[in-house]
MITOR-275224 format. One record per residue (C-alpha): residue number from 0; x, y negated, z negated. Coordinates in Angstrom, 3 decimals, decimal comma, padded with zeros to 6 digits, always signed. Layout:
N
     i         c1         c2         c3
   NUM          X          Y          Z
...
//
This chain:
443
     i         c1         c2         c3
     0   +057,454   -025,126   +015,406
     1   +057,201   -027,691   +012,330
     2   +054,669   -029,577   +014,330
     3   +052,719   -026,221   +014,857
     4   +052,824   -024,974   +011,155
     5   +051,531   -028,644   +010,083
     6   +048,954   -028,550   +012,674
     7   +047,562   -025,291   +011,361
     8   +047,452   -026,070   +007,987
     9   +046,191   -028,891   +008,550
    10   +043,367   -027,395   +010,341
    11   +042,999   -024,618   +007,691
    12   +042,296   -027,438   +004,951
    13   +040,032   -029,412   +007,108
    14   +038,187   -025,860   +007,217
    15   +038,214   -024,766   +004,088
    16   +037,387   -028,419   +003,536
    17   +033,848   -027,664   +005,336
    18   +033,413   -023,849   +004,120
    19   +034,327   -023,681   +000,379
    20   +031,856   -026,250   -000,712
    21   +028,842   -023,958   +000,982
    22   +030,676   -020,924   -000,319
    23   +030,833   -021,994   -003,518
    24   +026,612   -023,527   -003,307
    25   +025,868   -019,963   -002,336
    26   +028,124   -018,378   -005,278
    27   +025,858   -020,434   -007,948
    28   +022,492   -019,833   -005,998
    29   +023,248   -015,969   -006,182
    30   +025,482   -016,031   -009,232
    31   +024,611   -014,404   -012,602
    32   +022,559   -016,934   -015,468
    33   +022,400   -016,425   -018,696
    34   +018,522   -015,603   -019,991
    35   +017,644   -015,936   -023,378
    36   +014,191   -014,609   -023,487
    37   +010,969   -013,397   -022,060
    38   +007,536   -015,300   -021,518
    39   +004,922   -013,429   -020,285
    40   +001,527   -014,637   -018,396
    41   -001,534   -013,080   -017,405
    42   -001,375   -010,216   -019,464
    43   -004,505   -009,446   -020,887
    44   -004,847   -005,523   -020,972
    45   -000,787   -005,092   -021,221
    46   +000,826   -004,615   -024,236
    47   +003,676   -007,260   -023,912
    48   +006,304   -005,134   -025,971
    49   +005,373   -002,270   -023,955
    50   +006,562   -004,576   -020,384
    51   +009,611   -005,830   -022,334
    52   +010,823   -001,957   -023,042
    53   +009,338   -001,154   -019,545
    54   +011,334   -003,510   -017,894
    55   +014,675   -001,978   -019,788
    56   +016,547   -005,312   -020,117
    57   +017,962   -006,374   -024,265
    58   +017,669   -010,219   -024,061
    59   +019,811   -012,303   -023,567
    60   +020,961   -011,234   -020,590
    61   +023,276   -012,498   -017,589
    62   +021,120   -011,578   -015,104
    63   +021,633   -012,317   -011,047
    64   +018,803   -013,231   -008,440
    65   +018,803   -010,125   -007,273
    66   +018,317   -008,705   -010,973
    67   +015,333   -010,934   -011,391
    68   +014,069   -009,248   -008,059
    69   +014,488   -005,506   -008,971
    70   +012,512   -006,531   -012,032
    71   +009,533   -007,531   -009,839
    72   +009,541   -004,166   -007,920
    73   +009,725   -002,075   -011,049
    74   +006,793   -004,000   -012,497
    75   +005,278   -003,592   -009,143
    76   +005,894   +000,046   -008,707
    77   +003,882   +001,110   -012,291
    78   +001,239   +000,277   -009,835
    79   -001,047   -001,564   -013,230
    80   -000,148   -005,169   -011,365
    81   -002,009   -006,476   -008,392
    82   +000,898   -009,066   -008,246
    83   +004,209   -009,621   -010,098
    84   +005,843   -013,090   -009,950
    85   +009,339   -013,403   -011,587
    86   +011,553   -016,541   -012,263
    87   +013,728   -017,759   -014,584
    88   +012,247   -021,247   -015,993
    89   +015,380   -023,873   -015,456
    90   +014,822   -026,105   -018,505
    91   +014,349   -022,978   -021,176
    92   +016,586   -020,879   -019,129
    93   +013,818   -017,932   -020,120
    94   +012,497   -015,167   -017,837
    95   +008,995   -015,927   -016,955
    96   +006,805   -012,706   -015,480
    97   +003,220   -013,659   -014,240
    98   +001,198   -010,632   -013,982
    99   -002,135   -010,500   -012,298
   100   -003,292   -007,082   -013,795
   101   -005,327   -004,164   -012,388
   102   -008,647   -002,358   -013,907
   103   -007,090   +000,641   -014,620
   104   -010,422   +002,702   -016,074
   105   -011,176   +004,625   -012,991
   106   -014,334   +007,183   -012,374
   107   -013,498   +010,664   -010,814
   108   -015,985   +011,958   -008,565
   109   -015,000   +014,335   -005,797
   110   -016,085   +017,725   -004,209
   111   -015,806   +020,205   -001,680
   112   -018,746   +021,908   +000,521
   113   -018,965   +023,045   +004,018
   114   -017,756   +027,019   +003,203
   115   -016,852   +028,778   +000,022
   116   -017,886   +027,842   -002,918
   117   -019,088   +024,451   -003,791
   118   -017,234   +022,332   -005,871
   119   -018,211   +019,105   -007,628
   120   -015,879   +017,311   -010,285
   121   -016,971   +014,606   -012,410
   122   -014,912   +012,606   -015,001
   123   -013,258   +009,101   -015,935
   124   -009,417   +007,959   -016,823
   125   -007,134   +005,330   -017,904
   126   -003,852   +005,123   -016,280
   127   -002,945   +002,485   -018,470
   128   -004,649   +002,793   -022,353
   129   -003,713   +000,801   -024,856
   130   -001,859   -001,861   -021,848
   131   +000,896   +001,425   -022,601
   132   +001,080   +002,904   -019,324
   133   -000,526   +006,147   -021,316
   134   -002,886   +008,064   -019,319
   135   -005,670   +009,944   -021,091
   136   -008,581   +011,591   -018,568
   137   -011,439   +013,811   -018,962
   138   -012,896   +015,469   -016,127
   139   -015,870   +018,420   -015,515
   140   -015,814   +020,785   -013,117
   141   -018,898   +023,182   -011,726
   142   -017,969   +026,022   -008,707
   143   -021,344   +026,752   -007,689
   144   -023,976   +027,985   -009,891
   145   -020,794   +028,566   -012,185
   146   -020,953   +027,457   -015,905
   147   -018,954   +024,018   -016,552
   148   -015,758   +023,717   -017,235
   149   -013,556   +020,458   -018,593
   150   -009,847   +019,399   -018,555
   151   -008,265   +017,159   -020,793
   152   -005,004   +015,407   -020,558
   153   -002,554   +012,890   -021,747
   154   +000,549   +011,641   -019,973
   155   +003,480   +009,332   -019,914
   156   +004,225   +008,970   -016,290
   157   +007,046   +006,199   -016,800
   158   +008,393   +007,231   -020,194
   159   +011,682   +006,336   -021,194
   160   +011,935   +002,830   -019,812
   161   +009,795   +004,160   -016,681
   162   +013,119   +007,089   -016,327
   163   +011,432   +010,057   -018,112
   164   +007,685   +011,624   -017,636
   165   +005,812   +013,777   -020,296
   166   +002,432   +015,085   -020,886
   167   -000,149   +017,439   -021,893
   168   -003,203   +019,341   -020,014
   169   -006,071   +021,481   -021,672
   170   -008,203   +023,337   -019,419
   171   -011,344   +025,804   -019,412
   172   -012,500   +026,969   -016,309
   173   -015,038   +028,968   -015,333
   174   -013,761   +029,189   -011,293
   175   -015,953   +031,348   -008,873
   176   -014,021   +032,187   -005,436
   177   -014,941   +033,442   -002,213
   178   -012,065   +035,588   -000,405
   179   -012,013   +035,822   +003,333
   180   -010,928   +038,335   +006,185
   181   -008,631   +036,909   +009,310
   182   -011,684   +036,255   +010,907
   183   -013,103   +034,108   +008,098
   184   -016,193   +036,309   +007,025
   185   -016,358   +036,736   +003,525
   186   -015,282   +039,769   +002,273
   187   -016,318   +039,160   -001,949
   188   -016,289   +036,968   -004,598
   189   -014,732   +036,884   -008,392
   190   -015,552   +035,283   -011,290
   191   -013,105   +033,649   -013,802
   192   -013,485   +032,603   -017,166
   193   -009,749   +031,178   -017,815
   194   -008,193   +028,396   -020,568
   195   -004,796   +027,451   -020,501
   196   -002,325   +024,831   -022,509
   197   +000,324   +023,097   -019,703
   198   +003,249   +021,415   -021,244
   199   +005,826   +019,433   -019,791
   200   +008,964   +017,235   -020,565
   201   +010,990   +015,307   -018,521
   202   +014,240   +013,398   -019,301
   203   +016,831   +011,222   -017,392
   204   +019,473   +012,920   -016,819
   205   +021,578   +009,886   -016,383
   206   +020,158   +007,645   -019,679
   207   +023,095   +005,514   -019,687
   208   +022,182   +004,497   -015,492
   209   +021,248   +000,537   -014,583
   210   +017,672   +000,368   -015,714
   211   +016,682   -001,658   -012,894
   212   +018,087   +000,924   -010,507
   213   +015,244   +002,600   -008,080
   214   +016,553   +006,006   -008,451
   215   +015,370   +008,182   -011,634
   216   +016,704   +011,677   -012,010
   217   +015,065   +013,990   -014,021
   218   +015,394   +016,996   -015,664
   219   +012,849   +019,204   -018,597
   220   +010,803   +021,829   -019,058
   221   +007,144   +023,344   -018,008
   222   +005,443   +025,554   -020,453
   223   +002,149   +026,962   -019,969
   224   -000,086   +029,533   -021,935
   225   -003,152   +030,785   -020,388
   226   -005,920   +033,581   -021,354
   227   -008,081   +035,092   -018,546
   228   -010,899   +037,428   -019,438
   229   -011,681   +039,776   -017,389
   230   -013,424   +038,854   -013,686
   231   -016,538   +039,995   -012,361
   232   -016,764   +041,265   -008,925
   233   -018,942   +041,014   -006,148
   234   -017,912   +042,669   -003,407
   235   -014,832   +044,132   -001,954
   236   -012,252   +041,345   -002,757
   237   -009,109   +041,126   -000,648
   238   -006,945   +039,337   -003,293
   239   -005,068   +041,662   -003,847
   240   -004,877   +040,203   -007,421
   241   -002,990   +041,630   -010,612
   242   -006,200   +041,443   -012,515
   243   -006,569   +041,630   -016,201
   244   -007,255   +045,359   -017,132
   245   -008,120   +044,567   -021,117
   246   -011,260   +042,214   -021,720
   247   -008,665   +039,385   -022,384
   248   -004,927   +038,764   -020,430
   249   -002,679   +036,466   -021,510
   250   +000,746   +034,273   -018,987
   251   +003,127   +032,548   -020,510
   252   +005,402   +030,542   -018,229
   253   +008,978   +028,422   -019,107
   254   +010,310   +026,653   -016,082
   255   +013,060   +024,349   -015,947
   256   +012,875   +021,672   -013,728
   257   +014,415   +018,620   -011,732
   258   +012,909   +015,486   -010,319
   259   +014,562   +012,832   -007,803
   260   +012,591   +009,844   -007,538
   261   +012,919   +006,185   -005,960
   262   +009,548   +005,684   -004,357
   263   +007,682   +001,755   -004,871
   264   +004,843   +000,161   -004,499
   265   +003,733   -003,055   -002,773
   266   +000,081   -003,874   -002,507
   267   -001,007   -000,519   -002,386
   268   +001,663   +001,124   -000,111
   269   +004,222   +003,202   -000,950
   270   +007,448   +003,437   +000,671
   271   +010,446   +006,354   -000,981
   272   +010,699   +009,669   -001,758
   273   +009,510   +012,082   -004,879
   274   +011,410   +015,722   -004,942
   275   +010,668   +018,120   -007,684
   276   +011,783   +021,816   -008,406
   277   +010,719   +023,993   -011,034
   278   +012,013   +027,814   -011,353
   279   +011,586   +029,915   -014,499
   280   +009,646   +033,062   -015,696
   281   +005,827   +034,042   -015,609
   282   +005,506   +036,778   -018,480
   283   +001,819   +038,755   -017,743
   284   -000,050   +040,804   -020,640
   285   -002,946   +042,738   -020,272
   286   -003,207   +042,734   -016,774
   287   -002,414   +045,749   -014,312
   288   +001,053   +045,415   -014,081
   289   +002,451   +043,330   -016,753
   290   +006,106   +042,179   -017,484
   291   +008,410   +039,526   -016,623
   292   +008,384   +038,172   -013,059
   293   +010,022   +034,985   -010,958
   294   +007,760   +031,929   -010,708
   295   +009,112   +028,700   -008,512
   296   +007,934   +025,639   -006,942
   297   +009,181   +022,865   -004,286
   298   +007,049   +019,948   -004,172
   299   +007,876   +016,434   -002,110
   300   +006,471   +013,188   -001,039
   301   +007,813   +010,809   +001,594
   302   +006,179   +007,948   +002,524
   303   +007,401   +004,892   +005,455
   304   +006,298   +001,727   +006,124
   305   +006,916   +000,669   +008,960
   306   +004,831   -002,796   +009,240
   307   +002,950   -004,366   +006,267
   308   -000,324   -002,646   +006,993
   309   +000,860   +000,682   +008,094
   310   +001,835   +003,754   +005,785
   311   +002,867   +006,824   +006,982
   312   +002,747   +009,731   +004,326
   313   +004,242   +013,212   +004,287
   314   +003,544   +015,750   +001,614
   315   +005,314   +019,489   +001,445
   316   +004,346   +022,288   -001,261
   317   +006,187   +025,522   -001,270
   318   +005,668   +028,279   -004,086
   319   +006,548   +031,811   -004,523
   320   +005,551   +034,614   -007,590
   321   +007,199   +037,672   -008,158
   322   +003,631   +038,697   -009,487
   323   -000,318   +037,914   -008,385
   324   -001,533   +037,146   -011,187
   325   -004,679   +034,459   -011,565
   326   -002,912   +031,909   -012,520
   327   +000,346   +032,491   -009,926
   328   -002,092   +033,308   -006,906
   329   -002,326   +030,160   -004,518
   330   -005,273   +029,480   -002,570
   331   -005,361   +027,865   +000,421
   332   -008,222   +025,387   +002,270
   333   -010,692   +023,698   +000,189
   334   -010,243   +020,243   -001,295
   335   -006,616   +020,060   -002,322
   336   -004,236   +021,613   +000,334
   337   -005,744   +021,921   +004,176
   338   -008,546   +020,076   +004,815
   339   -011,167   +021,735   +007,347
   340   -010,948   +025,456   +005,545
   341   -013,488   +027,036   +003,324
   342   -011,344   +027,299   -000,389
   343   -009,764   +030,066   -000,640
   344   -009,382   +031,177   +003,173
   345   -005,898   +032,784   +002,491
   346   -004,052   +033,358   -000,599
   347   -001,033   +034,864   -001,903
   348   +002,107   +034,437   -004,374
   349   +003,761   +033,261   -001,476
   350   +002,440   +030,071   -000,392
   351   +003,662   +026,993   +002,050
   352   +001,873   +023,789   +003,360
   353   +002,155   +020,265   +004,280
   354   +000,247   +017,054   +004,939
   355   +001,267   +014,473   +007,151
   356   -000,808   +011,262   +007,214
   357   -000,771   +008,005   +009,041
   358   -002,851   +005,071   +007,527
   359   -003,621   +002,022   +008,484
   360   -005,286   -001,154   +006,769
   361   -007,732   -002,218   +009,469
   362   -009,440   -004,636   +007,236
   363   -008,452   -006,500   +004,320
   364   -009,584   -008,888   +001,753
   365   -009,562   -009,725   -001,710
   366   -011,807   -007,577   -002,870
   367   -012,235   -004,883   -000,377
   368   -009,890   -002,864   +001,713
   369   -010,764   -000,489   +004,648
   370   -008,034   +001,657   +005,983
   371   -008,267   +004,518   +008,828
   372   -006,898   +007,856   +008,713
   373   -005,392   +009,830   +011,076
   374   -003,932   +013,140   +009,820
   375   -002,182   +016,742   +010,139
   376   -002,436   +019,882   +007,905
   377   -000,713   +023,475   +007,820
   378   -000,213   +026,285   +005,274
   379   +000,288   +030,101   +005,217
   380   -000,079   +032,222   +002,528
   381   +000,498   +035,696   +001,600
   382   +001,732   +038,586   -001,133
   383   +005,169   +037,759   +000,350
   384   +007,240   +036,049   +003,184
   385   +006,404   +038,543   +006,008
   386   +003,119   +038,845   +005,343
   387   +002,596   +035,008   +004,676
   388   +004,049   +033,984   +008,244
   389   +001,525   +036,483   +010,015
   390   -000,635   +033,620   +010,435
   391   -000,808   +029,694   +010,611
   392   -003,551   +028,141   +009,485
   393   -003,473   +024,469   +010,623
   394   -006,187   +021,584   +010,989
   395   -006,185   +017,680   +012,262
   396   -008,618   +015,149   +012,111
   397   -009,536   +011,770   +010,591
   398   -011,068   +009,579   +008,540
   399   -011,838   +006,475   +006,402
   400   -010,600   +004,905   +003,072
   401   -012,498   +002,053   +001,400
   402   -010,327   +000,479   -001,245
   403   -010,771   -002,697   -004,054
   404   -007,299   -003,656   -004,424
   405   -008,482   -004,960   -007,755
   406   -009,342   -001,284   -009,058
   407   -006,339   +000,756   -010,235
   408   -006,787   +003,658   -007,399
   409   -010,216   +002,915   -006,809
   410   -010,471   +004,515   -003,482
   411   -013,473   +006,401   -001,834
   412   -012,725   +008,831   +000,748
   413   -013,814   +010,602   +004,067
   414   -011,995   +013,263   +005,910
   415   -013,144   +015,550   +008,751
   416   -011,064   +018,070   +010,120
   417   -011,124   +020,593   +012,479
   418   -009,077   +023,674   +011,530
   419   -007,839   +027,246   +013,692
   420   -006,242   +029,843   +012,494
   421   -004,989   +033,195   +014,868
   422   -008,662   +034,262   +015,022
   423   -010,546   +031,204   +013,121
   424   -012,068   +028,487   +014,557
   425   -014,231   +025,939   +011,976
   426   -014,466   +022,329   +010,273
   427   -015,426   +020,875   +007,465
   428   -015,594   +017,575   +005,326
   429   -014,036   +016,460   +002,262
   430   -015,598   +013,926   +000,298
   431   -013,676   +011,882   -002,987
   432   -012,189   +008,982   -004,982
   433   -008,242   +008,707   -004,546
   434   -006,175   +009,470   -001,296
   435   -005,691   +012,967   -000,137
   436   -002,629   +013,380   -001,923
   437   -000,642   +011,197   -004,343
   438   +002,766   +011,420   -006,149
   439   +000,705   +010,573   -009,152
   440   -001,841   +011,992   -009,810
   441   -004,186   +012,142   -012,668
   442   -003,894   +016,264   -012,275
//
């Protein structure tokens, strides 16, 4: 038995004797260093305060090699960088971040045609002003032989230390819609003359939480104040619209609302998810029926990536009004929800669709980037549940992106699709800049 015990212990130090010394190697390649400072390259555009405050770290810092790794992605995912390289420099035992940066002043040219009316938007922003991560825009919009309207905006995407999101929007519109029957022949049109003020505020609701840490919770407030003058009709309409009755009607909505985010981005795919809920009152005056009514919204993003040049992309919306007003009215087809539809084929104050994408690079290179698109698309919509569900509008088709990786977003974009409804059959194209849908999105 003595023999035995000495045997084994023997054996146990002649194996810790081979194990500790590669334990211990390991323990000081992933253990936690002490960084005194910052240096930052290749930051032209980039304000370098801004990236120090961005990146959420007080120096110095004991930071671990998988710290100095979450830094990267978060740099990475404000989606300004082209390429983030981070290391901490051995001899001045600094963190050094080598940025190659984006242009991040991007044109805005899209539109809509093939049914309905036409729709051409024209404008320019900056995702990044002042190297702040501050986006200010400016875009014109013309529906037909409409006059033209203009939206302004400011936002903070990534406030906060890239944990909160605020911003401003300033529209005047002057909209003309087509409205439909099931069969798709139109039925009338209205004209809108509308200007609203959209404010919102978002805050982490955990402030406190590691600033390198992927997830952000959020939670604010959505205020909006909008005037409508009164339409003009051609036509029998089949809205079904609480129109303004006086020459001018005013909404006033206050939603609260909560965000779950951890998506990132690596040379230009995105792989996470983006959740957000708003609920609140919609207050209507000078319209048919005014008062107090419900307003809510769902809206998520999920994208996978399953190899390095495949992205597969799912986008949900789901909104219901307890009134149908203008501005709480959603209209399906068009440019922004299903692709292959005339805008405005179906709406309602109770409205569902989703997107589901696959894209794949099939040709890369430094400066250019050509990706095909394979997609699905389906919505209902309707003055309420039962009458939403009486009919599925859905559409699938394809198309092309060409992309310089260089260009902050700079993406031009074809989709056809072919679309059927109970008694619809049709297609259409959609020409723009920017994917189909984005988590975020200039508007």
């Amino acid at each position: 038995m003595k023999f035995l015990l000495r045997h084994t212990f023997a054996s146990s130090l002649v194996l810790a004797g081979f194990l500790l010394p590669g334990a211990w190697a390991f323990a000081i390649q992933a253990g936690v260093r002490k960084v005194t400072g910052l240096q930052v390259h290749g930051a032209v555009r980039s304000d370098v305060q801004w990236l120090q405050d961005y990146i959420g770290i007080d120096f110095p810092a004991d930071l671990s090699d998988l710290d100095v790794q979450r830094i990267r992605q978060k740099l990475m995912t404000a989606d300004v960088f082209i390429d983030v390289q981070v290391r901490v420099d051995e001899e001045t035992s600094e963190l050094v971040v080598d940025v190659d940066e984006k242009w991040t002043t991007i044109p805005v040219i899209r539109g809509a045609y093939g049914g309905g009316t036409p729709l051409l938007v024209a404008g320019v922003y900056d995702m990044h002003a002042y190297g702040r991560l501050l986006t200010l825009g400016f875009e014109t919009k013309k529906y037909g032989t409409a006059p033209t309207g203009f939206t302004l905006w400011a936002k903070l995407p990534r406030a906060a230390g890239g944990k909160g999101n605020t911003g401003i929007e300033i529209w005047r519109d002057f909209r003309r819609r087509s409205y439909y029957d099931s069969a798709g022949e139109m039925t009338g049109k209205l004209g809108f003359d509308s200007a609203y003020v959209r404010l919102y505020h978002l805050v982490p609701l955990f402030p406190e939480a590691d600033p390198l840490a992927p997830e952000i919770f959020q939670a604010g407030i959505e205020l909006l104040s909008r005037r409508d003058r009164k339409p003009t009709v051609d036509g029998k309409s089949v809205a079904n619209l609480n129109l303004p009755e006086r020459e001018n009607a005013w909404e006033h909505r206050a939603l609260a609302s909560l965000v779950f985010d951890n998506l990132s981005v690596e040379d230009q795919q995105l792989e996470g998810h983006r959740l957000m809920f708003k609920s609140g009152l919609s207050k209507g005056e000078g319209i048919e029926t005014p008062g107090l009514s419900n307003y809510s919204e769902a809206e998520g993003f999920s994208f996978h990536r399953p190899s390095s040049d495949l992205n597969i992309a799912i986008h949900a919306y789901l909104q219901t009004a307890g009134s149908p007003t203008i501005s709480n009215v959603f209209h399906l087809g068009g440019f922004d929800s299903i692709r292959g539809f005339p805008d405005g084929i179906r709406c309602g104050a109770v409205a569902a669709y989703g997107n589901l994408e696959v894209r794949r690079e099939a040709w890369t290179s430094k400066w250019l980037k050509i990706a095909t698109v394979a997609f699905v698309d389906a919505g209902v919509a309707g003055k309420d549940f039962q009458d939403a569900s009486e009919d599925l509008f859905r559409s699938a088709g394809g198309g092309f992106r060409l992309s310089i990786p260089k260009v902050h977003r700079l993406v031009f974009r074809v989709d056809y699709a072919w679309g059927r409804s109970n008694d619809l059959s049709t297609s259409g194209i959609s020409l723009g800049l920017n994917q189909f849908f984005q988590p975020y999105k200039p508007l």
